[in-house]
The first five atom37 places (N, CA, C, CB, O) and aatype in JSON, in Angstrom:
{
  "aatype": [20, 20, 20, 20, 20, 20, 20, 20, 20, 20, 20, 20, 20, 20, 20, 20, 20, 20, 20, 20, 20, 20, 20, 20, 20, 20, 20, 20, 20, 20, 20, 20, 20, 20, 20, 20, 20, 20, 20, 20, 20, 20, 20, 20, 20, 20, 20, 20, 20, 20, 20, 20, 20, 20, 20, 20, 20, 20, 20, 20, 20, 20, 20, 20, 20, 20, 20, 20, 20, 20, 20, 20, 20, 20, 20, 20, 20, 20, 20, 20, 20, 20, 20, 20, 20, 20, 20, 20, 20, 20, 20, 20, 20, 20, 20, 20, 20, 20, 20, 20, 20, 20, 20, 20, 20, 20, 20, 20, 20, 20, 20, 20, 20],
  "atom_mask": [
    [1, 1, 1, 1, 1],
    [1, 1, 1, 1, 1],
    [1, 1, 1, 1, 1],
    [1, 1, 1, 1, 1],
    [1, 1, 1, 1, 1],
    [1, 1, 1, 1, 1],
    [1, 1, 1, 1, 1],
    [1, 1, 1, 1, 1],
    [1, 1, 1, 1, 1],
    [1, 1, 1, 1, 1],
    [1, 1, 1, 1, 1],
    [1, 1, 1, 1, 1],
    [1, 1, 1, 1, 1],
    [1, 1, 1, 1, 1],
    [1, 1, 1, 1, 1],
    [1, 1, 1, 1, 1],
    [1, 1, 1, 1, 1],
    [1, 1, 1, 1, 1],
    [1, 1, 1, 1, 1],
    [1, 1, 1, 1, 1],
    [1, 1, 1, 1, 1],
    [1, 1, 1, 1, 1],
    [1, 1, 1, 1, 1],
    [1, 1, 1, 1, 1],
    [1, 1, 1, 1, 1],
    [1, 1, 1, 1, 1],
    [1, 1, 1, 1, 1],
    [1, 1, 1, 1, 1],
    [1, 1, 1, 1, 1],
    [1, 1, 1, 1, 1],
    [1, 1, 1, 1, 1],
    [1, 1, 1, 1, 1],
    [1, 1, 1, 1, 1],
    [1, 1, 1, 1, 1],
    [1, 1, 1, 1, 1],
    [1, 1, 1, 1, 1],
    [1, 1, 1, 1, 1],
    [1, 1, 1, 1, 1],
    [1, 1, 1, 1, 1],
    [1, 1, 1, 1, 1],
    [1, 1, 1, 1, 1],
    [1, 1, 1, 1, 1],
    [1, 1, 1, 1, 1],
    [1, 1, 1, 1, 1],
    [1, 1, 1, 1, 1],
    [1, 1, 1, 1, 1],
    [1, 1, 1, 1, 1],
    [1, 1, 1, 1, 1],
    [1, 1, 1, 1, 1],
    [1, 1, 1, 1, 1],
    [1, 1, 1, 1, 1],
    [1, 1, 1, 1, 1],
    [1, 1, 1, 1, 1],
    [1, 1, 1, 1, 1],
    [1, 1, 1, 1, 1],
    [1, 1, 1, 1, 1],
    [1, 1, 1, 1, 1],
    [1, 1, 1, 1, 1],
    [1, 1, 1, 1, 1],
    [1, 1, 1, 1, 1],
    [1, 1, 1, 1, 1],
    [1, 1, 1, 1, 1],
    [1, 1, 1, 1, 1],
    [1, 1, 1, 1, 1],
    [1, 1, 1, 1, 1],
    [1, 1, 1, 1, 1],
    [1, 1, 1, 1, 1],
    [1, 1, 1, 1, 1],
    [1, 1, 1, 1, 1],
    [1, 1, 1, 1, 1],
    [1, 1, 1, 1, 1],
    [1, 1, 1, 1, 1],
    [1, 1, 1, 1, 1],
    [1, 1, 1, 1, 1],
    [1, 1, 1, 1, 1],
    [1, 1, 1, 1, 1],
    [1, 1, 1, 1, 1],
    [1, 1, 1, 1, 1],
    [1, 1, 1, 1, 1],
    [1, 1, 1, 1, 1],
    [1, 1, 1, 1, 1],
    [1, 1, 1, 1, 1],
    [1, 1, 1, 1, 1],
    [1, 1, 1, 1, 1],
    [1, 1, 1, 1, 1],
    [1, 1, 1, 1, 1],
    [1, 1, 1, 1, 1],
    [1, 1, 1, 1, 1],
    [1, 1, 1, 1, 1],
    [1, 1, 1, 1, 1],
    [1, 1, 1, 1, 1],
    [1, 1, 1, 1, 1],
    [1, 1, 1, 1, 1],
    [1, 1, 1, 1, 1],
    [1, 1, 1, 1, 1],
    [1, 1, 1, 1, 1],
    [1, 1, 1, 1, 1],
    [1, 1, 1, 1, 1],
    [1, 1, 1, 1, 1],
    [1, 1, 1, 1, 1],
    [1, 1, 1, 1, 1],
    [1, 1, 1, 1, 1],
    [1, 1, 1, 1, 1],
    [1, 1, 1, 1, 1],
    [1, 1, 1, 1, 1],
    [1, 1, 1, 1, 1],
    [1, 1, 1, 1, 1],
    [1, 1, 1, 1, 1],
    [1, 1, 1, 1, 1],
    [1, 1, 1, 1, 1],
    [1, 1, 1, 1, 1],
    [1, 1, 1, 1, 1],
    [1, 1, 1, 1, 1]
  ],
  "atom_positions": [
    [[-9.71, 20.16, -7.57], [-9.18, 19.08, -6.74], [-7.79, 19.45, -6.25], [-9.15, 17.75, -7.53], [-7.11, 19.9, -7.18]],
    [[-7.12, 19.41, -5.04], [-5.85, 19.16, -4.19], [-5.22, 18.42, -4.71], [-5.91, 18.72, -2.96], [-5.86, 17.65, -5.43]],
    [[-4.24, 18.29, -4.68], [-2.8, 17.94, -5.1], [-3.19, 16.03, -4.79], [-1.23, 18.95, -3.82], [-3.21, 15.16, -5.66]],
    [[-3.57, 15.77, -2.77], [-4.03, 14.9, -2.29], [-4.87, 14.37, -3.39], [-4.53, 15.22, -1.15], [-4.3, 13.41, -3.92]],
    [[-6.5, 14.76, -4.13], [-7.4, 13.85, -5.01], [-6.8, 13.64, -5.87], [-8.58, 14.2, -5.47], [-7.07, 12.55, -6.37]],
    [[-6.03, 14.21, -6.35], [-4.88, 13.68, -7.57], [-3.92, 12.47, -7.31], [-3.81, 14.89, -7.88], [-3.7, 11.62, -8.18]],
    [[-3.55, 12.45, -6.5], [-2.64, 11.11, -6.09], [-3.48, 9.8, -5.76], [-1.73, 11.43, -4.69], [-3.08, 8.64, -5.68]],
    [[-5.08, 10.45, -5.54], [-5.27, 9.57, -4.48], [-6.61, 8.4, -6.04], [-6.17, 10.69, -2.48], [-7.14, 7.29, -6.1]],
    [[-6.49, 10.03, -7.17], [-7.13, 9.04, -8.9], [-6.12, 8.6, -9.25], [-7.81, 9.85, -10.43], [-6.45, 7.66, -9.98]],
    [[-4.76, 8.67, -9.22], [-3.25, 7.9, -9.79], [-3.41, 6.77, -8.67], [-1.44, 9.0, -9.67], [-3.63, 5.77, -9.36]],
    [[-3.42, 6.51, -7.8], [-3.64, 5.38, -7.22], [-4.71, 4.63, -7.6], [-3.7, 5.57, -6.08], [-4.33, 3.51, -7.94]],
    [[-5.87, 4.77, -7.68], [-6.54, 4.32, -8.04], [-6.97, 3.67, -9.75], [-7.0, 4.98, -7.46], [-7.81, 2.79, -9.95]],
    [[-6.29, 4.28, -10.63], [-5.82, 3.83, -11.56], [-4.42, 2.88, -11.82], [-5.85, 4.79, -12.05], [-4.01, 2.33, -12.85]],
    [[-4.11, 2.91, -10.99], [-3.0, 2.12, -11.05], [-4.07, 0.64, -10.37], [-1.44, 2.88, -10.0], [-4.14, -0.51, -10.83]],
    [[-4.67, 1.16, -9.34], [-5.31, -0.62, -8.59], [-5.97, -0.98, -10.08], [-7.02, -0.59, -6.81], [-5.52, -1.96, -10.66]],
    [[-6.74, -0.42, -10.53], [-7.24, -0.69, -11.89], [-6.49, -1.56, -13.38], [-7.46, 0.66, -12.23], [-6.62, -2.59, -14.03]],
    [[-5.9, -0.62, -13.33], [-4.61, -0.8, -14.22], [-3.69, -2.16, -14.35], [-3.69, 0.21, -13.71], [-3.66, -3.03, -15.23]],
    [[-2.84, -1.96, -12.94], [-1.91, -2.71, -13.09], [-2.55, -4.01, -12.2], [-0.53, -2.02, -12.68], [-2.06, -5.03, -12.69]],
    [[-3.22, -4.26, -11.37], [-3.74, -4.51, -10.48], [-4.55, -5.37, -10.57], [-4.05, -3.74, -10.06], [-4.88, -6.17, -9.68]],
    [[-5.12, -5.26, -12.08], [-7.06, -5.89, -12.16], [-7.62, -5.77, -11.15], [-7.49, -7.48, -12.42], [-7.99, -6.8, -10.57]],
    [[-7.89, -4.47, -10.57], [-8.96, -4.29, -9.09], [-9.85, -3.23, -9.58], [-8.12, -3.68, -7.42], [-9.58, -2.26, -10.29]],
    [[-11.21, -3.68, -8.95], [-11.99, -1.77, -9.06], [-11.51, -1.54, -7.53], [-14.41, -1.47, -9.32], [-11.31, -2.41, -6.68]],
    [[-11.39, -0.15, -7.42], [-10.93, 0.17, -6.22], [-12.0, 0.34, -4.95], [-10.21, 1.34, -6.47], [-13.04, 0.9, -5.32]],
    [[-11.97, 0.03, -3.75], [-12.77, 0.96, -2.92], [-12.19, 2.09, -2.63], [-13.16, 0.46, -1.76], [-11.07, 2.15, -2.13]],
    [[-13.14, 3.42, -3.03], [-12.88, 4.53, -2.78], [-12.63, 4.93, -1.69], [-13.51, 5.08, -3.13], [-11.55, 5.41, -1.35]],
    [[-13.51, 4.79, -1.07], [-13.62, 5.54, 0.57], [-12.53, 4.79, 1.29], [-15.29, 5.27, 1.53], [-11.88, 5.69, 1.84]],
    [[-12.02, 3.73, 1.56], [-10.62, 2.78, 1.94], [-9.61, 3.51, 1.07], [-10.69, 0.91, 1.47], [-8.76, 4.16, 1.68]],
    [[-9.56, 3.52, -0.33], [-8.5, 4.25, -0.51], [-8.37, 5.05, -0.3], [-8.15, 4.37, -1.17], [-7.16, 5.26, -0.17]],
    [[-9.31, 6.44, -0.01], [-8.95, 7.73, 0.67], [-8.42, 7.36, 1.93], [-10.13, 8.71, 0.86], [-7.45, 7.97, 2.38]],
    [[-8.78, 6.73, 2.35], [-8.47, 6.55, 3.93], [-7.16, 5.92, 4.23], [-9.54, 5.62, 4.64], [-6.53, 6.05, 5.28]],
    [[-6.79, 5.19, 3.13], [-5.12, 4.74, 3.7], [-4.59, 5.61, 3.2], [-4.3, 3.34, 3.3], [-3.86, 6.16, 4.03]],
    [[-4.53, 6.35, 1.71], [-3.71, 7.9, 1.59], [-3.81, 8.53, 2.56], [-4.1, 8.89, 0.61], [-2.76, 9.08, 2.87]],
    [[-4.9, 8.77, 3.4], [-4.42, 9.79, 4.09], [-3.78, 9.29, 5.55], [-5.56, 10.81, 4.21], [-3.44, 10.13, 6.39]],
    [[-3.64, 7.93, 5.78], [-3.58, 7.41, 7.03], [-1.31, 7.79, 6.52], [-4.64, 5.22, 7.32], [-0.42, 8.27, 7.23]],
    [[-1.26, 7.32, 5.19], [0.38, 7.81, 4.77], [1.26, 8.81, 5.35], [0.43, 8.3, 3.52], [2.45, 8.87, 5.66]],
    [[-0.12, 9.86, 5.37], [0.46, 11.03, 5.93], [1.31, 12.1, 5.03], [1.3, 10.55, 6.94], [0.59, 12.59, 4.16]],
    [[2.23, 12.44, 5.02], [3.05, 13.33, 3.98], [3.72, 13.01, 3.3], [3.71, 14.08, 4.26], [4.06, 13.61, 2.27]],
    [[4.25, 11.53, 3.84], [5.28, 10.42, 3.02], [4.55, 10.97, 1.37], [4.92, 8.15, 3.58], [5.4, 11.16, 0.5]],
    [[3.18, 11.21, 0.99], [2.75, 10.65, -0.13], [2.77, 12.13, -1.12], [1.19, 9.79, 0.13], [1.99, 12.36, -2.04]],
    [[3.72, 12.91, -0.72], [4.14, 14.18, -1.36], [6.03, 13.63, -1.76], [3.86, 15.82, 0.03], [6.75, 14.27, -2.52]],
    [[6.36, 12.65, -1.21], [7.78, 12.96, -1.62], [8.23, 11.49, -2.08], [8.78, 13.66, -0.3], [8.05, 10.32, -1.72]],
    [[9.03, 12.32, -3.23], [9.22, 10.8, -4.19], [9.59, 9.57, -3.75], [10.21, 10.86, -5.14], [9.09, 8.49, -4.08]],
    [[10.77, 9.85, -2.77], [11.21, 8.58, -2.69], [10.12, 7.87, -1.48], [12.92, 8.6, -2.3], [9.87, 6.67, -1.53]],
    [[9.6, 8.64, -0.57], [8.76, 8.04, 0.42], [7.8, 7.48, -0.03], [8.32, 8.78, 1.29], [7.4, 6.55, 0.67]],
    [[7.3, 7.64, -0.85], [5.71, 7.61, -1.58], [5.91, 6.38, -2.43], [5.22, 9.13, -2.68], [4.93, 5.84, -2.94]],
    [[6.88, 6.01, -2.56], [6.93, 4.46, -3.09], [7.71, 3.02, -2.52], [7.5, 4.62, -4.36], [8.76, 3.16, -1.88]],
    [[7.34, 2.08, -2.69], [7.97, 1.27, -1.87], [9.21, 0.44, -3.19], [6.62, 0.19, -0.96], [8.97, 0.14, -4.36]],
    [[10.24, 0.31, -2.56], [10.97, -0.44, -3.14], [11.34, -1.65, -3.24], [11.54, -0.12, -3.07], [12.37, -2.04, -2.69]],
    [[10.23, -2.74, -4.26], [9.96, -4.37, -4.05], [11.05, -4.87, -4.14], [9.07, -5.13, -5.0], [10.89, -6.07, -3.89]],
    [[12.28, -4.64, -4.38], [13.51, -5.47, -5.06], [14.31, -5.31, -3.43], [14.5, -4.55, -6.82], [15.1, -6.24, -3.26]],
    [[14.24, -4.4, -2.32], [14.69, -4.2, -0.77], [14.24, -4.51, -0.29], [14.84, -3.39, -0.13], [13.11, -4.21, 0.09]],
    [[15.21, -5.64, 0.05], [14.38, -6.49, 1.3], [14.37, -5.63, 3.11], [15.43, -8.31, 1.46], [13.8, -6.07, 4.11]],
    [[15.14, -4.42, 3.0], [15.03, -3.42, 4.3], [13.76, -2.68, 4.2], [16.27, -2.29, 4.39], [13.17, -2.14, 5.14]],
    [[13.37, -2.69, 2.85], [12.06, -1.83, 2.68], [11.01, -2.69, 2.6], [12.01, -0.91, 1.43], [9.9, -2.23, 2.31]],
    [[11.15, -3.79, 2.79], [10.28, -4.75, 2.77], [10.07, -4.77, 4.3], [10.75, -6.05, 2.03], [9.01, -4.4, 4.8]],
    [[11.11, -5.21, 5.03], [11.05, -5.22, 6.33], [9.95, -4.21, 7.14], [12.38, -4.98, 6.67], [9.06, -4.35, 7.98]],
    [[10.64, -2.96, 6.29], [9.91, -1.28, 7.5], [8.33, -1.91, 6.96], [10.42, 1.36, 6.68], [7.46, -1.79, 7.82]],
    [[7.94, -2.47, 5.82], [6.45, -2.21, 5.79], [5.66, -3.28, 6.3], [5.97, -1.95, 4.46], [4.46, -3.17, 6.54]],
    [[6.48, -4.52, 6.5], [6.38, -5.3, 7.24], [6.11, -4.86, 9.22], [7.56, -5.99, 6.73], [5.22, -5.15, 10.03]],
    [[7.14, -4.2, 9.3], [7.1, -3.61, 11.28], [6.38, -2.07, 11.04], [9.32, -3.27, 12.34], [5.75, -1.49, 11.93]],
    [[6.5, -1.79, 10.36], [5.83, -0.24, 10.26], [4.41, -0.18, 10.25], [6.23, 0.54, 8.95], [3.79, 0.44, 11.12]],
    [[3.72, -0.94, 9.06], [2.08, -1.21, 8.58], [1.47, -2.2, 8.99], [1.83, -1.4, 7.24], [0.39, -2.07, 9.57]],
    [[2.14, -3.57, 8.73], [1.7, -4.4, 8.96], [1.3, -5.22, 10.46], [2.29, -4.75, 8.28], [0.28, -5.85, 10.74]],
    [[2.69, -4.89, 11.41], [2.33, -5.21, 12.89], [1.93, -3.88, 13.35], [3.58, -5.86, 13.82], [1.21, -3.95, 14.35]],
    [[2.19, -2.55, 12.9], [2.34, -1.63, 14.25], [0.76, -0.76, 13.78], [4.21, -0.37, 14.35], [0.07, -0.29, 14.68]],
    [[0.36, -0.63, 12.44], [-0.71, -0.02, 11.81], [-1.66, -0.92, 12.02], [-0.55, 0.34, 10.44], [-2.72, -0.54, 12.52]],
    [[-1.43, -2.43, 11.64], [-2.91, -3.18, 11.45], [-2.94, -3.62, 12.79], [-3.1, -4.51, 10.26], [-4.06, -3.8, 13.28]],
    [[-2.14, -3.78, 13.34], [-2.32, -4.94, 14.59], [-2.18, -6.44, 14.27], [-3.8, -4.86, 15.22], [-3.08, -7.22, 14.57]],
    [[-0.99, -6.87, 13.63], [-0.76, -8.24, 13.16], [0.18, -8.84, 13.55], [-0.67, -8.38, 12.01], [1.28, -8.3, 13.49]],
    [[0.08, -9.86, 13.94], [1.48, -10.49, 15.2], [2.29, -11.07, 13.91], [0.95, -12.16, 16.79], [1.67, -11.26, 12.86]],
    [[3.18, -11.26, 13.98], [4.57, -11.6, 13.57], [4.68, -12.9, 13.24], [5.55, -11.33, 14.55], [4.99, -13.74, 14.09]],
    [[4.5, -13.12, 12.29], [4.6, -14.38, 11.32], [5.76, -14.4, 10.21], [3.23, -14.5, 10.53], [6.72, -13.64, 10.25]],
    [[5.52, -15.46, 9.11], [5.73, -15.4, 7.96], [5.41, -15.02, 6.83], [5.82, -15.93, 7.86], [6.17, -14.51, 6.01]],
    [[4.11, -15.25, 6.67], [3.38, -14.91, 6.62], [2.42, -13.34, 6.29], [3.5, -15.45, 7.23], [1.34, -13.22, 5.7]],
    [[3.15, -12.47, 6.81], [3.49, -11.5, 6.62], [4.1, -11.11, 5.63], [3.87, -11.29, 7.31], [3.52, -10.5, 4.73]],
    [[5.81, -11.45, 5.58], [6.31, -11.02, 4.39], [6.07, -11.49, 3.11], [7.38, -11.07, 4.47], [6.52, -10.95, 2.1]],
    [[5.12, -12.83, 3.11], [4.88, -13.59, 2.45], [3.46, -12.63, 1.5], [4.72, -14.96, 3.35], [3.13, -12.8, 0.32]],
    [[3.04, -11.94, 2.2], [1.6, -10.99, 2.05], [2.08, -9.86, 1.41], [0.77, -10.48, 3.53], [1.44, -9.37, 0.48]],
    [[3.88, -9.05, 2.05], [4.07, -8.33, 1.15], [4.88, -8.4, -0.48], [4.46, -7.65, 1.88], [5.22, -7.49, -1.24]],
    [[4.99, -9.82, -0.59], [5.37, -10.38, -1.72], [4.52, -10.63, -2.82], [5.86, -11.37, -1.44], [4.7, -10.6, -4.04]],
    [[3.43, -10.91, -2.0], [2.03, -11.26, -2.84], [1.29, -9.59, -3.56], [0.68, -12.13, -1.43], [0.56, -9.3, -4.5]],
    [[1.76, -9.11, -2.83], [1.17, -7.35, -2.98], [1.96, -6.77, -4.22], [1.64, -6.18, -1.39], [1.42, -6.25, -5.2]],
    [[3.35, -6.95, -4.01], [4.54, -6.37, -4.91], [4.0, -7.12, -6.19], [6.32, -6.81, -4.39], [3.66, -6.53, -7.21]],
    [[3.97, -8.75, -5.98], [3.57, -9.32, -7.31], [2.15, -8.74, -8.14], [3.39, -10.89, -7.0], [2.1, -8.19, -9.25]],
    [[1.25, -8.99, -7.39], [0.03, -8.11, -7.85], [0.34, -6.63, -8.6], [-0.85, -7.79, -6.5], [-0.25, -6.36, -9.65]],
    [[1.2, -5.76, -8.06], [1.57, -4.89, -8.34], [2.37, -5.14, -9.94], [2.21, -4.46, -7.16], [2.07, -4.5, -10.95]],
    [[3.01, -5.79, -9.9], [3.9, -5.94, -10.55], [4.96, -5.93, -10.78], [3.8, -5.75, -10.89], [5.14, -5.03, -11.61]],
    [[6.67, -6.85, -10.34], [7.43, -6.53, -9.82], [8.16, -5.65, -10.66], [7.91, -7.43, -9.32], [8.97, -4.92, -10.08]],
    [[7.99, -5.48, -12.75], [8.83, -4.77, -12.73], [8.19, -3.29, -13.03], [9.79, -5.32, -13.56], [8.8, -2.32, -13.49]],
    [[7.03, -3.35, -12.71], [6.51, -1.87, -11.92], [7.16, -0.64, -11.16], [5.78, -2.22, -10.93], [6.83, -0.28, -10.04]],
    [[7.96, -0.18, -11.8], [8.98, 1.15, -11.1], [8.49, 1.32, -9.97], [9.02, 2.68, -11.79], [9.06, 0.85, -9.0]],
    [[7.47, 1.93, -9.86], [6.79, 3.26, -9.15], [5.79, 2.3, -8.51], [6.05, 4.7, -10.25], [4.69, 2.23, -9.07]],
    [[5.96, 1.66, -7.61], [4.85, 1.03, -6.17], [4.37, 1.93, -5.53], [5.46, 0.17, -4.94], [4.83, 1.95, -4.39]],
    [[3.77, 2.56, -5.71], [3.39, 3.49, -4.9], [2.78, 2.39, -3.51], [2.22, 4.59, -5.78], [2.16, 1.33, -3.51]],
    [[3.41, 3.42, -2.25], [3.27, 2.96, -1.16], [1.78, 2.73, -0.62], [3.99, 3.73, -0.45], [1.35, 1.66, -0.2]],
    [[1.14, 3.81, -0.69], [-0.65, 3.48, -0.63], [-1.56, 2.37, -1.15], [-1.32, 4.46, -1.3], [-2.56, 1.77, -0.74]],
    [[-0.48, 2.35, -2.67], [-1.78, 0.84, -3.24], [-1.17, -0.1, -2.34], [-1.74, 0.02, -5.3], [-1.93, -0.78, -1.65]],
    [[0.4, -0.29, -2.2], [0.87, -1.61, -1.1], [-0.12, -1.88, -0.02], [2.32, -1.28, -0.22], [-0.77, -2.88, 0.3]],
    [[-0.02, -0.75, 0.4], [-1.06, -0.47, 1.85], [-2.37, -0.71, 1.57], [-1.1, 1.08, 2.47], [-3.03, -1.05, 2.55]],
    [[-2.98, -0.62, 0.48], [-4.44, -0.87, 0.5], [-4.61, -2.32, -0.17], [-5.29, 0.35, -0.33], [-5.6, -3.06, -0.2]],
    [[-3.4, -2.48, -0.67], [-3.75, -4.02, -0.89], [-3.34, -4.86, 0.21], [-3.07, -4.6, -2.14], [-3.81, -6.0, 0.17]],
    [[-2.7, -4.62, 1.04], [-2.12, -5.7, 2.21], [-3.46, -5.09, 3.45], [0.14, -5.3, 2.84], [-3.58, -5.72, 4.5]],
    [[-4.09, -4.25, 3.26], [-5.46, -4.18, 4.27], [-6.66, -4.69, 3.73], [-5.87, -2.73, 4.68], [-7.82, -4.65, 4.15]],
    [[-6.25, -5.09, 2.91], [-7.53, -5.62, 1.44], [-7.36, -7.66, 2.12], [-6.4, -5.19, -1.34], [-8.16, -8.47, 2.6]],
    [[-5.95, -7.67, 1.78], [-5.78, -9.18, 1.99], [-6.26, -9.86, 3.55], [-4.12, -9.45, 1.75], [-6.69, -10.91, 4.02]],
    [[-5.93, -8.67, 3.92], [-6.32, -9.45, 5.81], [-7.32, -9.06, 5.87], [-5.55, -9.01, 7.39], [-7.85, -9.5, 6.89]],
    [[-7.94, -8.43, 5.34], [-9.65, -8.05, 6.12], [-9.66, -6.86, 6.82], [-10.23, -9.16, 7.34], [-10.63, -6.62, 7.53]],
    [[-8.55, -5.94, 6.74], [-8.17, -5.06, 7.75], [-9.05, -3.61, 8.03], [-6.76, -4.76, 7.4], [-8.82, -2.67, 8.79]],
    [[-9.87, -3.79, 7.32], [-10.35, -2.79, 6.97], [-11.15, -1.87, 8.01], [-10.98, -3.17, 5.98], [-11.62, -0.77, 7.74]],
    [[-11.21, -2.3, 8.84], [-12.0, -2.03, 10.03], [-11.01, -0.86, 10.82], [-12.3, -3.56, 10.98], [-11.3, 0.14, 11.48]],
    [[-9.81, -1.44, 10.47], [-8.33, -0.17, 11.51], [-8.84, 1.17, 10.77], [-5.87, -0.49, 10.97], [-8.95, 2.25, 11.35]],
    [[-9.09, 0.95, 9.58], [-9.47, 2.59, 9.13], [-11.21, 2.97, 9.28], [-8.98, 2.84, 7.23], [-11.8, 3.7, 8.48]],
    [[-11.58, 2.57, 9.98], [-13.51, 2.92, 10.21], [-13.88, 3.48, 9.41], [-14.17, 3.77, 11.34], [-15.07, 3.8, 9.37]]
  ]
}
């Protein structure tokens, strides 16, 4: 296995884990790789729940500009709900489970075919 299936069973143990989720596989491959390279470097590869600027980018970054979601409250309200699920005092958010849980919550699942 690649460096990639390795991150992409640590994610998936973590949805497990911390999460109470079984994961979908094939969605979670698909938002790791939708990450891009972010998911090789430490600080990119995780989101930081306690910043509300890093809350923001995943808010305008994923949420309107990736899913196609107009601009609410609603929104940040979704990435609060994600962090909590996660667990807020959860170090290490990895940015992918954020992402596969906030495409999980809207139904989004369709942006990744």
């Amino acid at each position: 296995m690649g460096k990639r299936d390795d991150l992409i069973q640590k994610y998936a143990e973590d949805l497990r884990n911390d999460c109470g989720m079984e994961p979908d596989m094939d969605l979670l491959t698909k938002v790791t790789i939708g990450c891009g390279p972010s998911i090789y470097n430490a600080d990119a590869s995780t989101v930081a729940g306690s910043d509300p600027e890093e809350l923001q980018r995943v808010v305008d970054g994923f949420l309107k500009k990736k899913l196609g979601l107009p601009d609410s409250p609603d929104l940040m309200d979704a990435v609060n709900k994600a962090i909590d699920t996660y667990g807020r005092s959860n170090r290490n958010k990895y940015r992918a489970v954020i992402y596969y849980l906030l495409t999980k919550h809207f139904g989004k699942e369709a942006v990744y075919g």
